[in-house]
C-alpha positions as a Markdown table, in Angstrom:
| # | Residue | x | y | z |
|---|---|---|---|---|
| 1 | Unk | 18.2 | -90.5 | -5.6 |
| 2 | Unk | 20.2 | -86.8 | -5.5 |
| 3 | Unk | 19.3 | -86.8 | -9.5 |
| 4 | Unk | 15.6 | -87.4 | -8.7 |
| 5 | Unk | 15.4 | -84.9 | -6.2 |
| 6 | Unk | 16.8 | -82.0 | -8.1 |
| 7 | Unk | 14.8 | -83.1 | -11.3 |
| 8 | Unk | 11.6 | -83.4 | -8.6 |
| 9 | Unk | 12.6 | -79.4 | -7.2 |
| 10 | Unk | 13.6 | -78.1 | -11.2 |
| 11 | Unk | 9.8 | -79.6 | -12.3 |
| 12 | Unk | 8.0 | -77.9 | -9.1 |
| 13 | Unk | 9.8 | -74.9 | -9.1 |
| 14 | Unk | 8.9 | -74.2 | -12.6 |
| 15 | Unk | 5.3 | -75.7 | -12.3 |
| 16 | Unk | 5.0 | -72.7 | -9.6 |
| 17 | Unk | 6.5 | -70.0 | -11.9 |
| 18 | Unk | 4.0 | -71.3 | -14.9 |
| 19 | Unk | 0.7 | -71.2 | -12.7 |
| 20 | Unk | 0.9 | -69.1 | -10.5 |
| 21 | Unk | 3.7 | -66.7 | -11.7 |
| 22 | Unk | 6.3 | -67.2 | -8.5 |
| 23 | Unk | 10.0 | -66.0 | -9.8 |
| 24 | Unk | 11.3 | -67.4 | -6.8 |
| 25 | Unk | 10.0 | -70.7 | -4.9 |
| 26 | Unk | 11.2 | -71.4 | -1.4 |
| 27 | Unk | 10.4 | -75.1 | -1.1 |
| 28 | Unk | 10.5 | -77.4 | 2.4 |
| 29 | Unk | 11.7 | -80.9 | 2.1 |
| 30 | Unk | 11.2 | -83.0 | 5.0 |
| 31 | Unk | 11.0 | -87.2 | 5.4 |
| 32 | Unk | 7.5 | -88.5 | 6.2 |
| 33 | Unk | 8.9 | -89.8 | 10.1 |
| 34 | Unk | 10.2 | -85.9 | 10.6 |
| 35 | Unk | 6.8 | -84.5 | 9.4 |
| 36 | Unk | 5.0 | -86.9 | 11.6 |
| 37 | Unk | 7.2 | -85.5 | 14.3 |
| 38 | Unk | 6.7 | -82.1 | 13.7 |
| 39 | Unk | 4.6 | -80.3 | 16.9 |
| 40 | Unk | 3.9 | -77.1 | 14.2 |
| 41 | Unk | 2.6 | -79.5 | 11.4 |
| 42 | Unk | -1.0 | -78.8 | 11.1 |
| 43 | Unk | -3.3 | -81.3 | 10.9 |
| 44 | Unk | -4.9 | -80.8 | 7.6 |
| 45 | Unk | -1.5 | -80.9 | 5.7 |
| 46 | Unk | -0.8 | -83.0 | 2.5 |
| 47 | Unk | 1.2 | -85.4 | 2.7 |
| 48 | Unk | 3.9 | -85.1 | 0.5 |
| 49 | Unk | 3.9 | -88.3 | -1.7 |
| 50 | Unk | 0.4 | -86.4 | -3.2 |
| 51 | Unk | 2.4 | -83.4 | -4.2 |
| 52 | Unk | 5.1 | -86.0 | -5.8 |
| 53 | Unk | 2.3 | -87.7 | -7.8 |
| 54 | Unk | 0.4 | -84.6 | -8.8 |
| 55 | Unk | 4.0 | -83.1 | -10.0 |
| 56 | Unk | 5.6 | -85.9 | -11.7 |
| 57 | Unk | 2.4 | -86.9 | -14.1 |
């Protein structure tokens, strides 16, 4: 899983740098029971599984 997850963060970090020129992404990885959790999390946020799918096809 560690391999996946720093494959997952190399592909979005340079997905961010291609479209929208960012040098440097700062990136938040949380489980989906701790982002349930979260009192800050607003309720329009994407859940995170869409961001996997969008980035990994």
């Amino acid at each position: 899983m560690a391999k996946l997850e720093a494959a997952l963060l190399r592909r979005a970090d340079a997905e961010m740098h291609e479209h929208f020129a960012i040098a440097h992404a700062t990136f938040q990885v949380e489980t989906a029971a701790l982002a349930g959790s979260c009192r800050l999390r607003p309720a329009d946020v994407v859940e995170s599984r869409m961001i996997v799918e969008r980035i990994t096809t």
